[in-house]
N, C-alpha and C positions, 0 to 999 in steps of 0.2 A: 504494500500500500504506500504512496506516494504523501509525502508531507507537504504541505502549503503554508508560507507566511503570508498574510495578508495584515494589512494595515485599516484597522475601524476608530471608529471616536468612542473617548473612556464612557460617554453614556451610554452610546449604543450597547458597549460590550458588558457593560453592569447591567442594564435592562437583558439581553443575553444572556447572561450567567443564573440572571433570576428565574429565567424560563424555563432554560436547562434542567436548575434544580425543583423548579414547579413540577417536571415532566419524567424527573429522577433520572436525568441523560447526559449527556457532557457535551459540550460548545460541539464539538468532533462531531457527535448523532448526529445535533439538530441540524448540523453543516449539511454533513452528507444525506439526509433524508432532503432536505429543503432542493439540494442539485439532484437527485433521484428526481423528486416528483418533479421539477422544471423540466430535468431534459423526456421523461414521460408525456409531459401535458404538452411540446415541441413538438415531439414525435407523433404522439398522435393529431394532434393538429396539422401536420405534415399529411397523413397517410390520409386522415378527410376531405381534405384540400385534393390531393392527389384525385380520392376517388370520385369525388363532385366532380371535378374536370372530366375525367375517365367518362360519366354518366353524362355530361352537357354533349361533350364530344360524342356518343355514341346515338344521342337524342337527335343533335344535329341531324347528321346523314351526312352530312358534306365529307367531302374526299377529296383528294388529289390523283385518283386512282395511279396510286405509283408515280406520278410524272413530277419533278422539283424543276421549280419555276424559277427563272432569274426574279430579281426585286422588278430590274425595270419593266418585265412583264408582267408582274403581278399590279405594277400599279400605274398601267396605260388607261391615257384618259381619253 
């Protein structure tokens, strides 16, 4: 497991330590659960994102069937 120093303000980290011990865990838990569930809620807000598109795009119809268009032909007026 990899160590991090980071730099906080002495209130933050007194309000932190009080939480900790409200929660019977150490600055370390609350740390690593709070970047768990961040990069979780990323992630899955990613994969949503992802399959909305997937479901617009398949709702569409539209196609290219196969063929990649220069720009300047995609946007002749």
């Amino acid at each position: 497991m990899a160590n991090v120093t980071m730099s906080i303000e002495d209130a933050l980290l007194k309000r932190a330590r009080k939480a900790a011990v409200e929660r019977d865990a150490s600055l370390s838990d609350l740390f690593r659960s709070y970047l768990a569930e961040l990069v979780e809620r990323d992630e899955a807000r990613r994969d949503f994102l992802a399959s909305e598109l997937d479901a617009l795009f398949a709702e569409s119809g539209a196609s290219s069937k196969g063929k990649l268009r220069a720009r300047d032909e995609l946007h002749e007026r």
